[in-house]
Backbone bond lengths (Angstrom), bond angles and torsions (degrees), N, CA, C in turn:
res aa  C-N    CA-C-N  psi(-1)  N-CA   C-N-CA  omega(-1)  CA-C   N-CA-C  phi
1 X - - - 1.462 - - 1.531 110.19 -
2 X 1.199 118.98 123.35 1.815 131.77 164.59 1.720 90.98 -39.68
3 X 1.560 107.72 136.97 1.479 123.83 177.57 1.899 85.69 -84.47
4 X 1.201 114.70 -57.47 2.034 106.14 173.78 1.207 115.16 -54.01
5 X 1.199 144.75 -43.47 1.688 116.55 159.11 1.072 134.04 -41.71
6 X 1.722 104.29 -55.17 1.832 103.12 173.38 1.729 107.85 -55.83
7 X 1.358 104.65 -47.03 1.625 93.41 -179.05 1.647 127.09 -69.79
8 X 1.352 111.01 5.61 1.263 107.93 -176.14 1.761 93.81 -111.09
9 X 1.184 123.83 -26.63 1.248 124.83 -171.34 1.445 115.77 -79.40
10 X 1.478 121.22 -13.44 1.443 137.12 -165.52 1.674 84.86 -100.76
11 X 1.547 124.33 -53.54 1.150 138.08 164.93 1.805 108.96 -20.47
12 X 0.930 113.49 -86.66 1.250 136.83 177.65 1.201 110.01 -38.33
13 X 1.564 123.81 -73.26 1.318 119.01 175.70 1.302 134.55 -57.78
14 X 1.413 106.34 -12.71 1.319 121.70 158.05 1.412 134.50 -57.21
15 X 1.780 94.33 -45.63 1.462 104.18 172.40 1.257 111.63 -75.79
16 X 1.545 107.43 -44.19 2.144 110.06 174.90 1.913 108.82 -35.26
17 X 1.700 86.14 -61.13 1.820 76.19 -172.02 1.364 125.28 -72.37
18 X 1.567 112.22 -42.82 1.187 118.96 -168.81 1.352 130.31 -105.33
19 X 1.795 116.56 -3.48 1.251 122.64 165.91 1.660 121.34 -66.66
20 X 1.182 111.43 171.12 1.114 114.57 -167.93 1.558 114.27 -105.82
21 X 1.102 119.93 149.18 1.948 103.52 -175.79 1.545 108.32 -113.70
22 X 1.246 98.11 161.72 1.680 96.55 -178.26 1.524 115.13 -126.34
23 X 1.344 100.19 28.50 1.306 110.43 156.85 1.496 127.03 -32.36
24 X 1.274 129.58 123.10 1.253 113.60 164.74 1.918 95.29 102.60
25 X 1.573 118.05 -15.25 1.454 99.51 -150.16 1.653 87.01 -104.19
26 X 1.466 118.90 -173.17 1.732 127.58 -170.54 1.730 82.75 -86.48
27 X 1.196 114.17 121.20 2.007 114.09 169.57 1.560 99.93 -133.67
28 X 1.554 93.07 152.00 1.627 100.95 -171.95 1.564 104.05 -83.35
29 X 1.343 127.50 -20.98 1.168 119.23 -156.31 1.546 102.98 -89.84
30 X 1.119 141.30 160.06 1.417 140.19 169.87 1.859 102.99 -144.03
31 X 1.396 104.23 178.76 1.351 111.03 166.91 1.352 116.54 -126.60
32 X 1.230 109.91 168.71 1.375 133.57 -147.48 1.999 101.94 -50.16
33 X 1.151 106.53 -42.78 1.620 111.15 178.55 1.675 112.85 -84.75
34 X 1.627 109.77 11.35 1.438 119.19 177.60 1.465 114.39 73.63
35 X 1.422 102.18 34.93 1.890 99.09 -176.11 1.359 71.76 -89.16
36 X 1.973 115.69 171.60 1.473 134.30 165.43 1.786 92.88 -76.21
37 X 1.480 98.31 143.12 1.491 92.94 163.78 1.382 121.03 -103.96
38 X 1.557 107.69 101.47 1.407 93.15 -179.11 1.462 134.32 -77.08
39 X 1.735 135.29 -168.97 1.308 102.21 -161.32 2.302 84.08 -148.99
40 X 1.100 116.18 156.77 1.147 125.47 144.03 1.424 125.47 -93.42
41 X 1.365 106.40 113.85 1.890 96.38 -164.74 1.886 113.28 -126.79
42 X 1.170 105.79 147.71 1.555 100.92 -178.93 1.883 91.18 -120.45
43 X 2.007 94.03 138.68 1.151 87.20 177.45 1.545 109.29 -98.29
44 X 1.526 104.03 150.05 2.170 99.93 175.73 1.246 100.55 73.39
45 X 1.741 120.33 71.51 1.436 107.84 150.95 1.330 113.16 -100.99
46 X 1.266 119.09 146.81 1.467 135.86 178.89 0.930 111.67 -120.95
47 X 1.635 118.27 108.94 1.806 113.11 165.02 1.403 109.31 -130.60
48 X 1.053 104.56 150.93 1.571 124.06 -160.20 1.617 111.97 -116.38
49 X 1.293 126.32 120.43 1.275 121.23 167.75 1.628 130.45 -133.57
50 X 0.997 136.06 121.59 1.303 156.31 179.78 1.755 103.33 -38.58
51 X 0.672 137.44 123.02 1.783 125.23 -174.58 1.688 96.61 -117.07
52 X 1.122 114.60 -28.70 1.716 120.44 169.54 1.592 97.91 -54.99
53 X 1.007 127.17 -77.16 1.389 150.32 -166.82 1.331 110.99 -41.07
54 X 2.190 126.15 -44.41 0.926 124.07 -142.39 1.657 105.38 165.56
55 X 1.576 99.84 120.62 1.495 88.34 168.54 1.603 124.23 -96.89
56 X 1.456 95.55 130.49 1.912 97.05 -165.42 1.698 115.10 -68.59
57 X 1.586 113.86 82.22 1.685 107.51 -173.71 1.641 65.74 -115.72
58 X 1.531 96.07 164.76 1.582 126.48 159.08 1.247 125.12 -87.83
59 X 1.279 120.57 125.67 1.345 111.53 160.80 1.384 133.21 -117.30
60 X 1.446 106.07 30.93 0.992 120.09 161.46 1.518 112.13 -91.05
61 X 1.148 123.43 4.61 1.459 110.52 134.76 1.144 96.48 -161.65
62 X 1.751 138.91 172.29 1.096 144.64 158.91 1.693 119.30 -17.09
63 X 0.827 118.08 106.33 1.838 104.27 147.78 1.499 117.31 -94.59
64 X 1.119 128.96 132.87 1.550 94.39 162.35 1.732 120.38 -127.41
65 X 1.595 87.11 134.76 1.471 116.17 -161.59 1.562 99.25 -44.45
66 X 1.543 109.34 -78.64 1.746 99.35 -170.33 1.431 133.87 -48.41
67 X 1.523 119.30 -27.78 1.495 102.26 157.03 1.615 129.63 -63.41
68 X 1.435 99.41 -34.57 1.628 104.21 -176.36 1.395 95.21 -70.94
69 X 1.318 146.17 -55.78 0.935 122.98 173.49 1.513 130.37 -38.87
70 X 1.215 107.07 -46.73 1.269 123.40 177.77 1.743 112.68 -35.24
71 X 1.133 110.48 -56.28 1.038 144.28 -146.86 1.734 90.18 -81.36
72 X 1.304 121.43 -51.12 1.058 130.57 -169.40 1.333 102.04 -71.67
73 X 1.335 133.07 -39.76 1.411 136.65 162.29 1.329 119.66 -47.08
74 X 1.796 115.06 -55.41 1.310 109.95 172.58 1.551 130.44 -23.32
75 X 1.612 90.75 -57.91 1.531 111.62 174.31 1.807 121.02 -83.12
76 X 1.047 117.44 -19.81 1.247 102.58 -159.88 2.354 92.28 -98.48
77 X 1.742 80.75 -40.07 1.696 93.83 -157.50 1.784 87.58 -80.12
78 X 1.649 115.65 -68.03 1.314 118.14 -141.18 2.143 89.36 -82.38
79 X 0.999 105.53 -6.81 1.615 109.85 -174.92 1.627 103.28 34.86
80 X 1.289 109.43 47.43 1.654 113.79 145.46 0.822 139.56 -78.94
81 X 1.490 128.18 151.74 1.372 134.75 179.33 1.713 112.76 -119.05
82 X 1.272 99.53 16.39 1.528 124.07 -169.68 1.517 117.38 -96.09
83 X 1.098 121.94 116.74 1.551 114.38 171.23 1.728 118.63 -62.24
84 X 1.071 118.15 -33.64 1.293 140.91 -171.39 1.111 99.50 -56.05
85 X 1.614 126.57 -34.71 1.580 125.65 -143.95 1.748 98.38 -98.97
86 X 1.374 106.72 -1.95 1.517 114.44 -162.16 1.177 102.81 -136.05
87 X 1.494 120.21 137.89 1.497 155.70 -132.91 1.625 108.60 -97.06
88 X 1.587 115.95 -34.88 1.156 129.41 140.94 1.097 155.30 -73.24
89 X 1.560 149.32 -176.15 0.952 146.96 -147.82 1.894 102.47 -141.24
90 X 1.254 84.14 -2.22 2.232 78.67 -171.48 1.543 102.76 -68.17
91 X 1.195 123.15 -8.83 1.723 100.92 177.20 1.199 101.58 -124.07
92 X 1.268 133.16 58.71 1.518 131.85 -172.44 1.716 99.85 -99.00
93 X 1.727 102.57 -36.83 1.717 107.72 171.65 1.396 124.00 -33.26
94 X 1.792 100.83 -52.10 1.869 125.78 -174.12 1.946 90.47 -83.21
95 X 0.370 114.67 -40.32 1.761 103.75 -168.97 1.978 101.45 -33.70
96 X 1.391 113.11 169.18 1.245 152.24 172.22 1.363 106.26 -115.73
97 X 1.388 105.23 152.41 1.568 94.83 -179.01 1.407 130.78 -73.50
98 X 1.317 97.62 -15.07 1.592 105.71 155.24 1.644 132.69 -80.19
99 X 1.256 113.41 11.92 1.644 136.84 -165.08 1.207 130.44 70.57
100 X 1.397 102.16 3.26 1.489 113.21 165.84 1.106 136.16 -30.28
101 X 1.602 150.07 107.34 1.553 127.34 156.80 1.308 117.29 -86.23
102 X 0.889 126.53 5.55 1.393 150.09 178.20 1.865 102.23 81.66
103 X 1.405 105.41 -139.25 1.467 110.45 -161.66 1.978 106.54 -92.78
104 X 1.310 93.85 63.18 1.375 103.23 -164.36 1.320 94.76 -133.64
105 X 1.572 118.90 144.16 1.648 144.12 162.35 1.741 99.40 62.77
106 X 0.989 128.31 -96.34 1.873 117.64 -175.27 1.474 95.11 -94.81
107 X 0.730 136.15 -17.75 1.970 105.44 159.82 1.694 103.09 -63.52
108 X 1.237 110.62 -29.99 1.841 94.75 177.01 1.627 108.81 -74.40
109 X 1.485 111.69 -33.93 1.390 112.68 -169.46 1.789 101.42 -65.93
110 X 1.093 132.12 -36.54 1.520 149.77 161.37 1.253 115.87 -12.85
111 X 1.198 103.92 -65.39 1.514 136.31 -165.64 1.654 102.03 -45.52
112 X 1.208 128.84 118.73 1.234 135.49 135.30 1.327 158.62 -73.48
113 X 1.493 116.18 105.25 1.716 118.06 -154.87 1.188 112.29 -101.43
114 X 1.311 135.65 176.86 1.270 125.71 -172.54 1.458 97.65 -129.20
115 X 1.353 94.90 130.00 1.681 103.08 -176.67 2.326 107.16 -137.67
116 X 1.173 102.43 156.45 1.105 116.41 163.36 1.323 118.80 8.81
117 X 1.448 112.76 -66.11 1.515 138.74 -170.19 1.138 125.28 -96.08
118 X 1.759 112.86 -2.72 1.425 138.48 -171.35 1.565 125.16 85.78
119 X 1.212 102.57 177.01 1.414 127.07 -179.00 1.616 113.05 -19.35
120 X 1.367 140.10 78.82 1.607 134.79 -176.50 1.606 103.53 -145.44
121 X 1.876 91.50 138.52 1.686 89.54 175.03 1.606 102.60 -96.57
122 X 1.092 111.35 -177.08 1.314 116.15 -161.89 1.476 134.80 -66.37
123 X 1.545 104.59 -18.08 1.375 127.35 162.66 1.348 103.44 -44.79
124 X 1.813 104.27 -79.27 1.133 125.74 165.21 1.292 141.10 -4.72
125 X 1.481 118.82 -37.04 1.186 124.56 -133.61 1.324 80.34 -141.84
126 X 1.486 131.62 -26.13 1.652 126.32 156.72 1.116 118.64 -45.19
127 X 1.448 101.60 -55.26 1.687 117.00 -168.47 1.772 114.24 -71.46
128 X 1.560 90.24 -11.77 1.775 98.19 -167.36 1.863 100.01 -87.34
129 X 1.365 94.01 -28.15 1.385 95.44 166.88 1.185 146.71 -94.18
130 X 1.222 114.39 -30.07 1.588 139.57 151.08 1.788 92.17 -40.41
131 X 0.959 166.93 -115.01 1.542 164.57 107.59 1.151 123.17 71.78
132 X 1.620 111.77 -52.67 1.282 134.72 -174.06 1.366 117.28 -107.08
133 X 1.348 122.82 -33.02 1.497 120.31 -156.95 1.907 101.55 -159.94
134 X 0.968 110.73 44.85 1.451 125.50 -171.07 1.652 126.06 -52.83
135 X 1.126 93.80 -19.18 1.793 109.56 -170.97 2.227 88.21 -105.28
136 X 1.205 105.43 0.71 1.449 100.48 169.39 1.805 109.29 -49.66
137 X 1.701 96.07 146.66 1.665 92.10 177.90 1.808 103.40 -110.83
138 X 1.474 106.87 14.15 1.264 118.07 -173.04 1.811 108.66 -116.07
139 X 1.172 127.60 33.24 1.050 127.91 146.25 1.084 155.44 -55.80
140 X 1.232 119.45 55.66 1.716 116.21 -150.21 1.553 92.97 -131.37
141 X 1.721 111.78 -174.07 1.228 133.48 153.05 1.512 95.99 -144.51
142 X 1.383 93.91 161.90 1.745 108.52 177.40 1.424 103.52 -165.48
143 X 1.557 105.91 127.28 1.618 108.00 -165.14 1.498 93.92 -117.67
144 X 1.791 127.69 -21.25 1.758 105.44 154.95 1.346 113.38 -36.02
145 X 1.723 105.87 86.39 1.777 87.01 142.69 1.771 135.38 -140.83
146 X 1.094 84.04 159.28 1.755 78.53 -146.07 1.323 122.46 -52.51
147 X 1.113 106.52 -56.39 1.846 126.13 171.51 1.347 107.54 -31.07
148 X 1.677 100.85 -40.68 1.982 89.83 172.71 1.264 136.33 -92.90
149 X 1.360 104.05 -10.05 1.983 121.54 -172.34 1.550 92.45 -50.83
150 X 0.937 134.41 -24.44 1.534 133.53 -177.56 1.825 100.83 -53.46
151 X 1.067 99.90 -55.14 1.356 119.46 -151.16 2.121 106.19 -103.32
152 X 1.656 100.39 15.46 1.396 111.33 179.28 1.556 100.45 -94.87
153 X 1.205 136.66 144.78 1.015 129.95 150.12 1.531 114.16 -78.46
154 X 1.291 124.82 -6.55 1.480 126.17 175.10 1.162 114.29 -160.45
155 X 1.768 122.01 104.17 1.487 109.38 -177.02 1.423 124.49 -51.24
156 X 1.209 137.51 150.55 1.272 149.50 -156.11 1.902 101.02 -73.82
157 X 1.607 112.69 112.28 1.375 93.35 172.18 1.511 120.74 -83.19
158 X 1.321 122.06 -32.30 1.588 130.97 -166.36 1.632 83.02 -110.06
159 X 1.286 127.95 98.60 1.200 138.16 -151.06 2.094 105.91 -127.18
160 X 1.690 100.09 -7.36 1.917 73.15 174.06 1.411 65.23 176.26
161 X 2.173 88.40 151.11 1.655 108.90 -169.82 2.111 91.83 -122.90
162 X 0.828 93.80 141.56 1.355 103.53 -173.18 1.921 106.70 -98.93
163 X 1.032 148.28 67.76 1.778 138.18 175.31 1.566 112.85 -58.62
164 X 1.315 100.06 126.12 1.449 99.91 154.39 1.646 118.36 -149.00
165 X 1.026 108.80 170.05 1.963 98.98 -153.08 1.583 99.71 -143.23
166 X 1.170 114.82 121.21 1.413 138.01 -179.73 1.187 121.40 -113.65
167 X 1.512 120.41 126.48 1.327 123.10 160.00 1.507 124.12 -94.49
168 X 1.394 100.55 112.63 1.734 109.26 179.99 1.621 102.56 -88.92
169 X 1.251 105.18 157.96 0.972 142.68 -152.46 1.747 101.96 -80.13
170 X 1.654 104.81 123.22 1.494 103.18 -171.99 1.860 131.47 81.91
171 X 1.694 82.66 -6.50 1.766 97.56 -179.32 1.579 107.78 -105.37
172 X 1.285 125.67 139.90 1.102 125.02 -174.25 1.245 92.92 -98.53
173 X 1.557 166.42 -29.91 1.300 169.44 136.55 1.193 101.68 -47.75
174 X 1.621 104.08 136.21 1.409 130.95 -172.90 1.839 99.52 -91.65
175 X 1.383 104.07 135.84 1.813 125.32 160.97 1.291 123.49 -44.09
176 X 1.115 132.01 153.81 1.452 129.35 175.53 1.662 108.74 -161.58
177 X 1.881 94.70 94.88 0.940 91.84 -172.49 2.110 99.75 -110.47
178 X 1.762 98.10 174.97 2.009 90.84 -176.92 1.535 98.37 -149.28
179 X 1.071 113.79 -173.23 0.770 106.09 -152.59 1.959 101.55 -173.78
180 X 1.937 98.45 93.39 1.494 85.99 -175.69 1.020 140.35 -118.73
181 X 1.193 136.47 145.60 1.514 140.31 -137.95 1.709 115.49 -96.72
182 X 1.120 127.90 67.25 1.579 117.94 175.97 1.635 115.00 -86.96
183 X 1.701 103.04 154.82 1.296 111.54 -174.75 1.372 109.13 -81.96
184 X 1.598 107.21 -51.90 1.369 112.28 -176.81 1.621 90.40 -136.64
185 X 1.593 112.89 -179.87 1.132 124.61 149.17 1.902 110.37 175.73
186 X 1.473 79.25 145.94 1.721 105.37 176.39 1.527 115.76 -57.76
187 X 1.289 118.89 71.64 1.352 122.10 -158.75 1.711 122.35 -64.48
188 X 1.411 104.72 4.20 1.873 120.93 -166.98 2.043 90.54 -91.28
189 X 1.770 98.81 -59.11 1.067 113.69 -150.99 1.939 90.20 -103.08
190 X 1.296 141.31 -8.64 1.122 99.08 170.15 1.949 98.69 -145.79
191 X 1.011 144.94 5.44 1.663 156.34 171.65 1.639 99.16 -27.39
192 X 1.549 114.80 -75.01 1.251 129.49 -133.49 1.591 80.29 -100.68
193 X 1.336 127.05 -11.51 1.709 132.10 172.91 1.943 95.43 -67.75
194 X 1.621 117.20 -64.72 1.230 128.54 -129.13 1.680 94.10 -87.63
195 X 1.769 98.24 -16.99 1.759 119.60 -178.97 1.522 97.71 -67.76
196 X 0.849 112.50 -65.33 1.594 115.76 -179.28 1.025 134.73 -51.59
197 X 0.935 122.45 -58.94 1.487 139.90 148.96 1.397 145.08 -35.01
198 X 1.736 89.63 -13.98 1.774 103.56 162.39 1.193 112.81 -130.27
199 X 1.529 125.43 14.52 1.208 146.29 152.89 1.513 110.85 -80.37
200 X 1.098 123.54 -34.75 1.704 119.61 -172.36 1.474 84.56 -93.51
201 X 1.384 137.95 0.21 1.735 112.20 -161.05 1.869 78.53 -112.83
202 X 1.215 123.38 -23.38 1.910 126.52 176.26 0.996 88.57 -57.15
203 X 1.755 128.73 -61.73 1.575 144.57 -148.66 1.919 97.18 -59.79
204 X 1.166 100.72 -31.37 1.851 102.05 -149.87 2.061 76.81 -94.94
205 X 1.421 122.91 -40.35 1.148 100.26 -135.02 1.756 87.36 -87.03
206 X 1.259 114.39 -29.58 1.553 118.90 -176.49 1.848 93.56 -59.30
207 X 1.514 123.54 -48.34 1.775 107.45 178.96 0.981 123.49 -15.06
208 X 1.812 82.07 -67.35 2.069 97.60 -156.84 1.312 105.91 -99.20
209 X 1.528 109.68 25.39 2.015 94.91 154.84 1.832 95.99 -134.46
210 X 0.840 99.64 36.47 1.166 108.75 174.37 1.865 126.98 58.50
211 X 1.325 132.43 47.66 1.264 140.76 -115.79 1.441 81.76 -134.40
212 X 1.601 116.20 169.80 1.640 134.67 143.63 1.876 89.69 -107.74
213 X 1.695 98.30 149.11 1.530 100.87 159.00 1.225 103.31 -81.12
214 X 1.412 102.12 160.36 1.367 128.04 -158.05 1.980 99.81 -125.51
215 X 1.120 118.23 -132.90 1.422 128.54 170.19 1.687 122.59 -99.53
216 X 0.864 101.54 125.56 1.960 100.61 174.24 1.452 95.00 -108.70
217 X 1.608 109.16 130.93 1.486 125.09 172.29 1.187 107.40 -131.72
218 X 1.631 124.96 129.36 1.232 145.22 -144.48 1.517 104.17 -112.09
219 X 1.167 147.03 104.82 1.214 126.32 178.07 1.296 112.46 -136.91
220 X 1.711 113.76 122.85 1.328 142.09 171.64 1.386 145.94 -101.54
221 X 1.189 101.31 110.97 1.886 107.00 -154.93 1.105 86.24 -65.11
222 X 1.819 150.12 -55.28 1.099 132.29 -158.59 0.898 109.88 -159.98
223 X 1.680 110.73 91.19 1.579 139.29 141.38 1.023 138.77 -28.20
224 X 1.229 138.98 47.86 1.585 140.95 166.37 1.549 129.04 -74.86
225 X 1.412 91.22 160.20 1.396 97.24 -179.63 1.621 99.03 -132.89
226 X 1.382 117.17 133.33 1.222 115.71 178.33 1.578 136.00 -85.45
227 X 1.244 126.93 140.70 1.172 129.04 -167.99 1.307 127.89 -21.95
228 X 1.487 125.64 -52.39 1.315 153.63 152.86 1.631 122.90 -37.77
229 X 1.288 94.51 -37.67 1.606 112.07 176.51 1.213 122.35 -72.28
230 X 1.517 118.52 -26.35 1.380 132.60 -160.52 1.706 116.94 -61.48
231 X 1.064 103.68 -33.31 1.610 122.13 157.18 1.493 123.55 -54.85
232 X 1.575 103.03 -63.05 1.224 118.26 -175.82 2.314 110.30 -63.71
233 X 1.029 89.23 -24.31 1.453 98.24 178.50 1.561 116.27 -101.53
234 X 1.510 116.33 -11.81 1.414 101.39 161.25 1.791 109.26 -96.74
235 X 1.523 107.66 9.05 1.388 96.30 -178.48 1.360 87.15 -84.29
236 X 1.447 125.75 -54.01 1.284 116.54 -166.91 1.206 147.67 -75.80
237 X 1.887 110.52 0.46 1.217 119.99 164.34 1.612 111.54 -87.96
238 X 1.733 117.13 9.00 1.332 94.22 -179.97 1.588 104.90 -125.12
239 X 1.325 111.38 54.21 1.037 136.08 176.83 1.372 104.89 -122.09
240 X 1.688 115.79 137.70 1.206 141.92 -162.38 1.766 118.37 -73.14
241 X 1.014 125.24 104.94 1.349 142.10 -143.26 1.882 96.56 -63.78
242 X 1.828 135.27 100.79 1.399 102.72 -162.78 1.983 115.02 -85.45
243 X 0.983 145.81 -151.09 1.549 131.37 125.82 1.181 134.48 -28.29
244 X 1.161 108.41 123.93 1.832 121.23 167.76 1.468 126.28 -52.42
245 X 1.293 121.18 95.85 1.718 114.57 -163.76 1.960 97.20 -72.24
246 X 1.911 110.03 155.48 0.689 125.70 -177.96 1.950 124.89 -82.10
247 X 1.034 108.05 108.30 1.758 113.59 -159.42 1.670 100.32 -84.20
248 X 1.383 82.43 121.98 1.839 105.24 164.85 1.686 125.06 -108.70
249 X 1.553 100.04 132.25 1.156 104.20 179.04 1.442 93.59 -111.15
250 X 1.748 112.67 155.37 1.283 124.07 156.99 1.519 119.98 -36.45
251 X 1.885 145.98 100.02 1.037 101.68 178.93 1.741 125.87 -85.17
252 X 0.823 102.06 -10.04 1.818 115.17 162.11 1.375 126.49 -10.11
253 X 1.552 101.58 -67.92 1.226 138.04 -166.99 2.120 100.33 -69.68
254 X 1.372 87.98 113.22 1.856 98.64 179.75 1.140 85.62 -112.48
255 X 1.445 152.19 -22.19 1.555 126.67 178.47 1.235 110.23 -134.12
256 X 1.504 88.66 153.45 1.494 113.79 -167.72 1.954 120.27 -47.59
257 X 1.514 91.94 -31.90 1.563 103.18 -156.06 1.859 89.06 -101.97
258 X 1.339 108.78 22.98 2.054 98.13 171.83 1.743 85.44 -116.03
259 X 1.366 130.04 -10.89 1.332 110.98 -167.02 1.713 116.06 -72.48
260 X 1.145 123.27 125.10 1.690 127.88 164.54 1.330 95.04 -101.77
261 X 1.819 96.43 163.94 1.545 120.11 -175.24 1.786 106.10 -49.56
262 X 1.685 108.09 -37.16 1.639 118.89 -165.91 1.582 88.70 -50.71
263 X 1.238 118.92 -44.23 1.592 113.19 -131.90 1.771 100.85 -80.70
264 X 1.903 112.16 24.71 1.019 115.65 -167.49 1.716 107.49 -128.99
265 X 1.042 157.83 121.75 1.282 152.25 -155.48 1.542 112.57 -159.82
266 X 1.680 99.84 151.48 1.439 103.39 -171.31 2.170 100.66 -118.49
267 X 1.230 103.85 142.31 1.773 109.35 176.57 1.224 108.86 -126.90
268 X 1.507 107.51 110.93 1.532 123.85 -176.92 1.749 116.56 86.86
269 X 1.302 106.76 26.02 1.326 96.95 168.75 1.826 135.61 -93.48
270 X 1.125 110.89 114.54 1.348 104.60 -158.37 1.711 97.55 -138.75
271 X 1.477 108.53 122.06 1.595 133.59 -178.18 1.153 120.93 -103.10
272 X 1.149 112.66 -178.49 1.471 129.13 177.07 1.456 93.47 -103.45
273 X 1.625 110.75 157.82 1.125 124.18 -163.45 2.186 110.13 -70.82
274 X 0.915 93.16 159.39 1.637 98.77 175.32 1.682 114.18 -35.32
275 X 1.710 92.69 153.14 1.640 92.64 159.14 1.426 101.76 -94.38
276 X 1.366 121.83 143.96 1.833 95.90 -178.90 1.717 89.97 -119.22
277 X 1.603 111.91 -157.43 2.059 108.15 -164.81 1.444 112.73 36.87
278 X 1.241 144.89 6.72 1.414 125.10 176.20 1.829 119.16 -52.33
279 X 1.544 105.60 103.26 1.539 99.54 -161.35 1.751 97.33 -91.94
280 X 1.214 101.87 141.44 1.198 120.75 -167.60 1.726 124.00 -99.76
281 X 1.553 117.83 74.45 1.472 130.81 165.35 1.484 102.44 -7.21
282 X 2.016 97.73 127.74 1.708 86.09 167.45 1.816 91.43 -149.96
């Protein structure tokens, strides 16, 4: 059994029984024919996953790895703010007609600050430390920022990665564990997306500083599931949890900025068929 099914399925039923709904309340989100979209939500979820142990994809239905990766590159590697620059279509909603999202997700990663050691944006300055200063308790990025939400076409939901790096006992290679910070998220249509996707960026970042993965812990102020979904998510938690396929990274690749989506692959992964209609709150 996938250790991310059981944890997404305990997830879920958690929010089914014990979240709270906001039916009835003023919500920003609506759907496409202008109904309000309401949401079942749990506040403070914490899930924890072992990345030594197991990579957390679902197979209770498809994920698929190379766009989310992709995607995670956009922002982390290509630090765009460009639709153009990305292989998909999930932010075509937020675009400008020039593909703009404005100064949101890799236009923040972009940004160059001036620190101690000089001129580095925040990517940068992970990797400069992870390398350099590893037992740091100041490892982070965080792209909430305020001065610019003006100028976001979509505030940032998975908004800041937390590093910290441990030496266990008997290992001559140092840990690399993170730790990521979301405000909210659409847990039908994007959880087991936002899981992955900062699991292959632990996977890439422990490579090229020479690391074992360590733990990725996910934490979400506000977990919902939307009204519409409620169907679509009890079909899919009662589906039979299959094997955990085995995740390959390129080992080649020592830096961060040669990795593409290819250089990421799954062995033995095999799901249950799609959720299909998943309508998407905007």
């Amino acid at each position: 059994m996938s250790y991310a099914d059981k944890v997404f399925i305990d997830m879920c039923k958690d929010i089914l029984e014990n979240g709270t709904s906001t039916e009835g309340e003023k919500v920003r989100p609506h759907w496409s024919d202008g109904t309000p979209a309401y949401t079942i939500k749990k506040f403070g979820v914490v899930n924890r996953y072992d990345l030594r142990k197991e990579f957390p994809i679902l197979t209770l239905r498809k994920t698929a790895l190379k766009s989310a990766t992709d995607e995670m590159l956009w922002i982390w590697q290509l630090k765009s703010n460009n639709i153009h620059d990305l292989h998909s279509h999930i932010w075509d909603e937020w675009a400008d007609p020039d593909g703009s999202i404005g100064k949101a997700y890799g236009y923040q990663m972009s940004v160059k600050h001036q620190y101690k050691e000089g001129m580095m944006d925040q990517v940068d300055r992970v990797i400069y430390d992870l390398k350099n200063n590893p037992f740091s308790r100041r490892i982070l990025t965080n792209i909430y920022v305020h001065q610019d939400l003006h100028e976001m076409n979509l505030y940032p939901c998975a908004y800041s990665m937390t590093f910290n790096v441990t030496q266990r006992p008997g290992e001559d290679k140092l840990t690399l564990n993170a730790i990521l910070n979301q405000r909210s998220q659409d847990v039908l249509a994007a959880n087991n997306w936002n899981v992955v996707q900062y699991a292959v960026l632990v996977h890439m970042l422990a490579q090229v500083c020479d690391m074992n993965v360590g733990e990725f812990v996910h934490v979400i102020a506000d977990a919902h599931i939307y009204d519409r979904h409620v169907p679509l998510i009890k079909e899919l938690i009662s589906r039979e949890p299959l094997p955990a396929p085995k995740f390959h990274l390129n080992p080649e690749i020592k830096d961060f900025y040669k990795f593409t989506r290819d250089d990421v692959s799954l062995e033995g992964y095999e799901t249950h068929p799609q959720i299909t209609g998943i309508e998407v709150a905007i």
